[in-house]
Structure formats: structure tokens, C-alpha cells
TORMI-467485 format. One record per residue (C-alpha): x, y, z. Coordinates in steps of 0.2 Angstrom, whole numbers, plus 2048, in hexadecimal, padded with zeros to 3 digits. Example, Ala and Ser with C-alpha at 12.3 -4.5 7.8 and 13.67 -1.06 7.14 Angstrom:
2
83E7EA827/8447FB824/
END
This chain:
500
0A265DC05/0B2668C06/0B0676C11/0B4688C09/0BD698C12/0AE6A3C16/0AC6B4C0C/0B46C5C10/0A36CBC13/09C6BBC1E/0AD6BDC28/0AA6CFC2B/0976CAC32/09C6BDC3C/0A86C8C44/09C6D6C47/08F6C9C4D/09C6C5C5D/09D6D8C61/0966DEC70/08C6EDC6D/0876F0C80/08D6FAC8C/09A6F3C98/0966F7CAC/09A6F0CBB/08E6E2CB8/0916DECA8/08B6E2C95/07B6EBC95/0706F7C8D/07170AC8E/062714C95/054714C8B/05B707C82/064714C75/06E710C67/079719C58/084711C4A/09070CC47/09570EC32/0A4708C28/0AB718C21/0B270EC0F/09D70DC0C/094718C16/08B706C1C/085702C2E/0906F6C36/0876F4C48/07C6FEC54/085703C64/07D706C76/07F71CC76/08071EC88/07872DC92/07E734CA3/075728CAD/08171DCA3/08F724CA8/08C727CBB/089714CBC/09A712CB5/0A371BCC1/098714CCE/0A0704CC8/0B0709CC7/0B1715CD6/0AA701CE0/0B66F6CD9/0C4701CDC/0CB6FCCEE/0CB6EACEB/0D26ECCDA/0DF6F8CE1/0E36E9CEE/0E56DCCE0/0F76D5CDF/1006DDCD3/1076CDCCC/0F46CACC8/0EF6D8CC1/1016D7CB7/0FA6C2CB2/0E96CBCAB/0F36D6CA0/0FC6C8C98/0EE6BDC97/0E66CBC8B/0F66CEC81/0F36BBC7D/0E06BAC79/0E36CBC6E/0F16C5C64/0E86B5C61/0DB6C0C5B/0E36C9C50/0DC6C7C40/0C96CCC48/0D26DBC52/0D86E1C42/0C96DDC35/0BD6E7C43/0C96F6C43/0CB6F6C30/0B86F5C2E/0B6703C3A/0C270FC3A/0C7709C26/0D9708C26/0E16FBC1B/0E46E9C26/0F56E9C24/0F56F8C30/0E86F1C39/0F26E4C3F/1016EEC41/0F56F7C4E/0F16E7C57/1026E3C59/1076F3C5F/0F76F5C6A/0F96E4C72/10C6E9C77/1056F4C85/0FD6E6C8C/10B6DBC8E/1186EAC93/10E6EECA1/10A6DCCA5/11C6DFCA9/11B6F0CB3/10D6ECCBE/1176E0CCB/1286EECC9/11C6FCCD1/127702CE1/12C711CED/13B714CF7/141714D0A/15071BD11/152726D1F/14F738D21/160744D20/161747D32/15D735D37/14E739D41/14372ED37/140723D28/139727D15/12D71ED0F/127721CFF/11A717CF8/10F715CE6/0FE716CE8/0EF715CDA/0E9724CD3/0D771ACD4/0C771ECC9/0CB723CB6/0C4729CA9/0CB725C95/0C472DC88/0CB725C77/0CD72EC66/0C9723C54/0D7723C4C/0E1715C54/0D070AC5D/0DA6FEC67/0EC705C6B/0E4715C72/0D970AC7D/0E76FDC81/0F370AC84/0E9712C93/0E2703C9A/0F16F8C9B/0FA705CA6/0EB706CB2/0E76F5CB4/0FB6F2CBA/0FA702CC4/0E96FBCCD/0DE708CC6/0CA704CC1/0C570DCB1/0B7715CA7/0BC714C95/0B071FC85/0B7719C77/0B3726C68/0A1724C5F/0AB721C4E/0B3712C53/0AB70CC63/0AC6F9C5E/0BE6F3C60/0BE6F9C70/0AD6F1C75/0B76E0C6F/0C56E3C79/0BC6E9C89/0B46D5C87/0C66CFC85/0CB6D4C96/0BC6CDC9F/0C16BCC94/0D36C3C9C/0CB6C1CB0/0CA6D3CB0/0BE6D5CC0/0AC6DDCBD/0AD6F0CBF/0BE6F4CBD/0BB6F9CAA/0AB6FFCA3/0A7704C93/09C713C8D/09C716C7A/090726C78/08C732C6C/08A73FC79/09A741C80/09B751C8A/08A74DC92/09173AC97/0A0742C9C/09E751CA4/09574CCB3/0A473FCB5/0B274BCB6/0A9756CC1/0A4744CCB/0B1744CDC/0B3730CDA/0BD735CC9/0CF736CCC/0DA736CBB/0D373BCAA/0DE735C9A/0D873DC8A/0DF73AC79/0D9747C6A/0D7758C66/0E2766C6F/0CF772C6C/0C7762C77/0D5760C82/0D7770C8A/0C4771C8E/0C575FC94/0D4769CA0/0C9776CA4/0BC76BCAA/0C875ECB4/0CF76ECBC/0C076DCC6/0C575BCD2/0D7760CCE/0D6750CC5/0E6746CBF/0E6749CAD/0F1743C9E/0ED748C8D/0F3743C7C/0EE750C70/0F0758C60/101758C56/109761C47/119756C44/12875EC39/12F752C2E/142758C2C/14E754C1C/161759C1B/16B75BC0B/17574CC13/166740C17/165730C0E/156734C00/151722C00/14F721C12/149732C16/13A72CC0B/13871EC10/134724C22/12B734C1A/11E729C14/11B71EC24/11A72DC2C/10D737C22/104728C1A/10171BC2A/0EF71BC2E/0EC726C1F/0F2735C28/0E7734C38/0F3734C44/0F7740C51/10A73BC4C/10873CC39/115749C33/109759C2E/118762C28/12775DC1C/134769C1D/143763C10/15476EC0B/156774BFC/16476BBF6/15875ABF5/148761BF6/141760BE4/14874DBE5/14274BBF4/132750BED/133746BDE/136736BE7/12A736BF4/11B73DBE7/12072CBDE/121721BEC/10C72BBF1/10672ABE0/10A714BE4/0FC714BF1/0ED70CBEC/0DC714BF6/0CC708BFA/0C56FEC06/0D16F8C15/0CA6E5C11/0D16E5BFF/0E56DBBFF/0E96E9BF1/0E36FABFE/0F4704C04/0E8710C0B/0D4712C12/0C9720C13/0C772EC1F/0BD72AC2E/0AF736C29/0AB744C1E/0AD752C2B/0BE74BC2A/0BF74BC17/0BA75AC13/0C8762C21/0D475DC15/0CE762C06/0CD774C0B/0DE773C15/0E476EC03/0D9779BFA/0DE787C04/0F3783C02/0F0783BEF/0E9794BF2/0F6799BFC/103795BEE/107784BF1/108778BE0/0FE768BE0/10A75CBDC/0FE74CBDD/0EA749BE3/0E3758BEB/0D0750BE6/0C4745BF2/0BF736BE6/0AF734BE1/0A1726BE8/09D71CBF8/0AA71FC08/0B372FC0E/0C372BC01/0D073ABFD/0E0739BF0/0EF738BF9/0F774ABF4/108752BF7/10A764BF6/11976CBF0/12177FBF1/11777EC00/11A792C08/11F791C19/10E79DC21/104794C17/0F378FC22/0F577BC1E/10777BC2A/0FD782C39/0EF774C39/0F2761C3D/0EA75EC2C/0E574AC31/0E6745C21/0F173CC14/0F874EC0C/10A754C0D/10E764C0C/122766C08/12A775C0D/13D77BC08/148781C13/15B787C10/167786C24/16477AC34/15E78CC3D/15078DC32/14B77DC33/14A77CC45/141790C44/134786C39/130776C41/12C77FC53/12478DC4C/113784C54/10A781C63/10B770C62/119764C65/113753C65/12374DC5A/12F74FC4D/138746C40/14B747C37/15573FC2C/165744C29/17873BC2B/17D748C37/17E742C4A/184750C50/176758C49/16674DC4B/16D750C5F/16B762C5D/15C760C55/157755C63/15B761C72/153770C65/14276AC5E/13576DC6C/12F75EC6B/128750C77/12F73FC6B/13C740C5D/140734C4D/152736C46/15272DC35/142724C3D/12F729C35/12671DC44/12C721C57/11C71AC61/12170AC6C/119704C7B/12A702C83/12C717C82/122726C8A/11872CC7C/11373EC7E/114751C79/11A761C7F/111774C7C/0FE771C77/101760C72/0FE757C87/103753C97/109743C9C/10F736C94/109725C8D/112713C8C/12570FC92/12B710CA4/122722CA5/11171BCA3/10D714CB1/111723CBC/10272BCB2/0F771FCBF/100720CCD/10172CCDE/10F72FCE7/10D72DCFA/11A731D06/11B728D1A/12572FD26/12B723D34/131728D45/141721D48/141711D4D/151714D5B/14C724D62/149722D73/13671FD7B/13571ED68/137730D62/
END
């Protein structure tokens, strides 16, 4: 009897069959109170994929009660160790690969390809700081006046809270943890209710990692502010890291203010994407459509604005509407799918009246503008032309696959138009101009910039905004200080006499 490769739809149960749909405290996977569940649905078919623990306060107080208790032996763990647990998790999620990305792709719907592009990049944080945790120092030297010594030291910020956005399931999640675990820090992580399972995979990872009991639990909920809230407010809570909309973030701010809690937020965005007369076309499109299309448009760094001088905007236009019109929309587990569907109807229907709403404001549809018709939350790809510059659609982040071009003539008004927001998450150019892409690069009020690059995220850089787009910043050498206090020791001198 020859054995045969199991079907895409006895894979995908097997997988979900070795989910964990419990809540993670400090005694392991159990059962919220009351026993409450929600679901958990695949947005290409509206289907239920799993039902997952929906955790109440009572929930979440026994998190931090967990977190809060593990937090001085964890905080005493070698650095070397907790740096050894890091890189033992890099290594069971990249050997995992393929589940990672098939339970992402079933739950947020975005083609696999991406999927695993997403593992790779999320696994990287793991592995970087499995390298930062055992480089965490201070400083000594002696005072000015040489009456006593320095001694600064790098401390753990303690108990945090993560609460985790949809778009991107397991590199939002990797990307605070890993930086905690190195810095010593225990943590309460919420994934969001849209895509709660990737995470619950992952949090069983790092126990199969050696991760110790308590120092990350996991409360997936579909009532966040009343799970949450009492834990911001909770004295034990030291650091808060938030990644989603600037509207939630500054009440998540307000509320923080409160413990004067440590707070890092990674919040809304509405990217320029800039093209000079001089740029190369083929490039320039290149990275326009990886920085629109990735993730179907849900991405806090998705360019939400194309801004394209005149002298090569209508090719330009031409070009990229031909390279858009190529993608082929359906289910993220079909070979042939360039892009998913939207994560749900409240999102879907966002776009279309953002696009609706351009049209009306004299923009030309030059390609989709419709939802498409039957199971999933599926939108055209569109591109928008003649966009005018107050139309309504350039002051949202549209999270979406649409492009709205906009024509420009000098450098002055270019730059006049890509900070002409609150937001300044990051930006984009192409052009064969050094000289300028560095002007641009001291002028755009922006927190990340891609010069003739359409994709800037990497673990090994700070990732983070500036305006109404966050504080703090994520990933490279800068992360870890997101999870670390400063503390400052000030020695007597050691030659004074009687000690003094």
C-alpha cells in the first residue's frame, strides 16, 4: 500500500487539532471563567476554524498575579539562559514553518507565500535578541571631581503587558516578547480576537523552549477594555506595548498615565510613497507594489499615499495599473492566490467608502473599485488616479489594497505633501538623486525611511514612528532599552580617608 500526501483540508485539521485553545497562566493551559468561548473564523469563507477561551477580568488578574510572581526569579536568570531560550525558539519556529504559516494564512487569509515571509521575519527577533540579552551593560567611571565612582547599571522594567494587533499574528507577538524575555521581563500578552490562534501556538513553543511557568501568559478575549483595564490600572503592571490604532492608543496613554506606566506604542501610519522624474520606473514599481500590496494592504507601513511628478506620473500609472490588474485574489491556501481577503467586513467596507468617497471627490478609477461577490471579505485591487490632493482618502490609513496616486510638479511640494498629516510612521522614495533622497531624509517627518526601497522593517533596526504614529521603538539595538530601567549607584570614594 503506498501512502498518499494528506489533502489541503485534512492538513489544515490536523493543524488546528494541535492548537491550544486555552488560556496560558502561571500554571499552564486552562479554561477561562465560566468556561466561555468565541470563534474563531477564516475570513476567505466566513467558516469557524476553532473556539477560543474569551477571558474575563478574573482572567486577567490571574495573569498578572502570575507574571507579577515569576518576576524576581526570572529577572535573576542568567542572561546567557534566557538568551539560550530565545534561540531554542528561533529553532523550533523555523522548523515549523510551514504550520506557522498555514495557521496564519487560515486566520488572518493572507496568501502563504507571505505567510512564510512573515515567519521568517518574525522568527528573526528571536534569534537577534538571543544575541542582545547577554550584551545588556551599564558603565563605571568616576565622578568629575573624583569624590566618588558612577555606577550605572540596567535593570528590568518587570511586569508587561502586550496587546497585539491582526495584521501581522506572529511578528507583532515575537517582536515584543523576544526583547522582554532577553531584558528579564515576565509578560502578559492579548493577542487580538481576529487572529488569536498563531499566538496561542507560539506561546506553546516557548514552554517547549523551557520558557519557565509564568513568565508569559496568554489571554485571548473578546472583551478587551474590561480584561485590560483593571491591569493598567493594577500597581504590579510596569510597561505596556501596544500595537494598532492611534484612536486606541492615546486612550491606552490616558489610561497608563495613571501608574505612570512605561509605554511603547506602535500606532497608525499614512506612508508617502514618493517618485521623481529621475527615478528608475521599473524599480520605482517594483517597490510601489510591495509597499502597497504586501499583506493585501493591512499594514501600518503600507504606503496609503502615492505621490509621482508629473513628468512620469501617467507612466508611472500605466505601469503599476498593469503590474495590480496581475494579482489574482482568493483563498491564501490556493498556489495561484497573489492576494487574500480582508480580515472582516467592518474592514471591507472602510475601503469601499474610502474609495467611493475619492471617486466623488474627483478622483478616476483606474482599476477595481468593487467588493467581489460570495463567501469571504474579498475586495478588487484598485488604483486611483488624478487623485486631488484634499481629497478625504489621503487623510485616512485606508488598510486596504487601494492606491490613490497623486501628481506633484518641484521637490518643495512634495515634501509640503507627504507631511501635510499627523502621522509619521514612514515614508518611501525613489529617485537617482543622493543628494536629494538625504534632503529628503532630514525633511520628511518621519520615524523610518525607504530610499529606492518599498520594504524597511528588519529586526536588526528600531522600528517606530514619530507625531501620532508612537513612542518607542521596536527591534534592533534600540529595542531592548523599551524593557529596561536605568539605575544609577553612587560609590563613596574608595581612598578617602576614614572612607569618605
Amino acid at each position: 500500500m503506498i501512502a498518499t500526501e494528506p489533502t489541503t483540508d485534512t492538513r489544515e485539521r490536523q493543524l488546528l487539532e494541535r492548537v491550544p485553545t486555552q488560556l496560558l497562566l502561571g500554571d499552564g493551559w486552562t479554561d477561562a471563567e465560566g468556561g466561555r468561548t468565541f470563534p474563531v473564523t477564516d475570513p476567505s469563507t466566513g467558516e469557524v476554524l476553532l473556539e477560543v477561551a474569551d477571558a474575563r477580568p478574573e482572567d486577567g488578574e490571574r495573569a498578572l498575579a502570575a507574571a507579577a510572581a515569576a518576576q524576581e526569579s526570572w529577572a535573576a536568570t542568567p542572561p546567557r539562559e534566557r538568551g539560550e531560550i530565545l534561540r531554542r525558539a528561533f529553532e523550533i519556529v523555523t522548523a515549523r514553518a510551514d504550520d506557522f504559516a498555514l495557521l496564519m494564512t487560515l486566520e488572518m487569509g493572507k496568501p502563504l507565500a507571505e505567510s512564510r515571509g512573515e515567519v521568517a521575519y518574525g522568527a528573526e527577533f528571536l534569534r537577534w535578541f538571543s544575541g542582545e540579552a547577554p550584551r545588556i551593560s551599564g558603565r563605571f567611571a568616576m565622578a568629575p571631581d573624583g569624590k566618588s565612582r558612577l555606577l550605572v547599571m540596567k535593570t528590568p522594567v518587570g511586569p508587561s503587558l502586550f496587546i497585539t494587533p491582526w495584521n501581522f499574528p506572529l511578528a507583532m507577538a515575537t517582536r515584543k516578547i523576544a526583547p522582554a524575555i532577553a531584558a528579564g521581563c515576565t509578560m502578559v500578552l492579548k493577542p487580538a480576537a481576529l487572529t488569536p490562534l498563531t499566538a496561542l501556538l507560539f506561546a506553546e513553543v516557548l514552554r517547549e523552549a523551557g520558557l519557565p511557568d509564568g513568565v508569559l501568559t496568554v489571554i485571548p478575549t473578546t472583551s478587551a477594555g474590561a480584561v485590560t483595564g483593571p491591569l493598567i490600572r493594577d500597581p504590579r503592571l510596569r510597561k505596556l506595548s501596544f500595537t494598532g490604532s492611534t484612536e486606541v492608543g492615546r486612550r491606552l496613554i490616558a489610561d497608563s498615565a495613571e501608574q505612570v506606566l512605561r509605554v511603547s506604542m506602535e500606532l497608525g501610519g499614512n506612508a508617502p510613497f514618493l517618485v521623481f522624474d529621475d527615478a528608475d520606473l521599473s524599480k520605482a514599481v517594483d517597490g510601489a507594489v510591495l509597499a502597497k500590496m504586501r499583506n493585501g494592504g493591512e499594514a501600518c507601513v503600507a504606503a496609503n499615499r502615492f505621490l509621482v511628478q508629473r513628468g512620469v506620473a501617467a507612466e508611472f500609472t500605466r505601469l503599476f495599473t498593469e503590474r495590480i490588474a496581475a494579482f489574482r485574489v482568493g483563498r491564501g491556501t490556493d498556489a495561484e492566490t497573489t492576494m487574500g481577503p480582508l480580515v472582516d467586513e467592518a474592514t471591507r467596507s472602510k475601503v469601499a467608502e474610502l474609495v467611493d468617497g475619492a471617486v466623488s471627490d474627483g478622483a478616476t478609477l483606474a482599476l477595481g473599485g468593487h467588493a467581489l461577490p460570495g463567501a469571504g471579505y474579498f475586495y478588487e485591487p484598485t488604483v486611483l488616479a488624478d487623485v486631488p490632493v484634499d481629497a478625504a482618502i489621503l487623510e485616512e490609513e485606508i488598510f486596504g489594497p487601494v492606491a490613490p496616486i497623486v501628481v506633484f510638479d518641484t521637490e518643495e511640494e512634495a515634501i509640503e505633501i507627504a507631511n501635510r498629516t499627523p502621522f509619521g510612521l514612514v515614508s518611501f522614495a525613489y529617485t537617482s538623486d543622493l543628494n536629494r533622497g538625504l534632503r529628503l531624509a532630514e525633511r520628511l517627518e518621519t520615524g523610518m525611511f525607504g530610499i529606492n526601497a518599498g520594504v524597511v522593517s528588519n529586526p536588526a533596526a528600531p522600528f517606530g514612528g514619530v507625531k501620532q504614529s508612537g513612542l518607542g521603538r521596536e527591534g534592533g539595538f534600540e529595542g531592548i532599552d523599551e524593557y529596561l530601567e536605568t539605575r544609577y549607584v553612587n560609590i563613596a570614594d574608595p581612598f578617602a580617608p576614614d572612607g569618605r
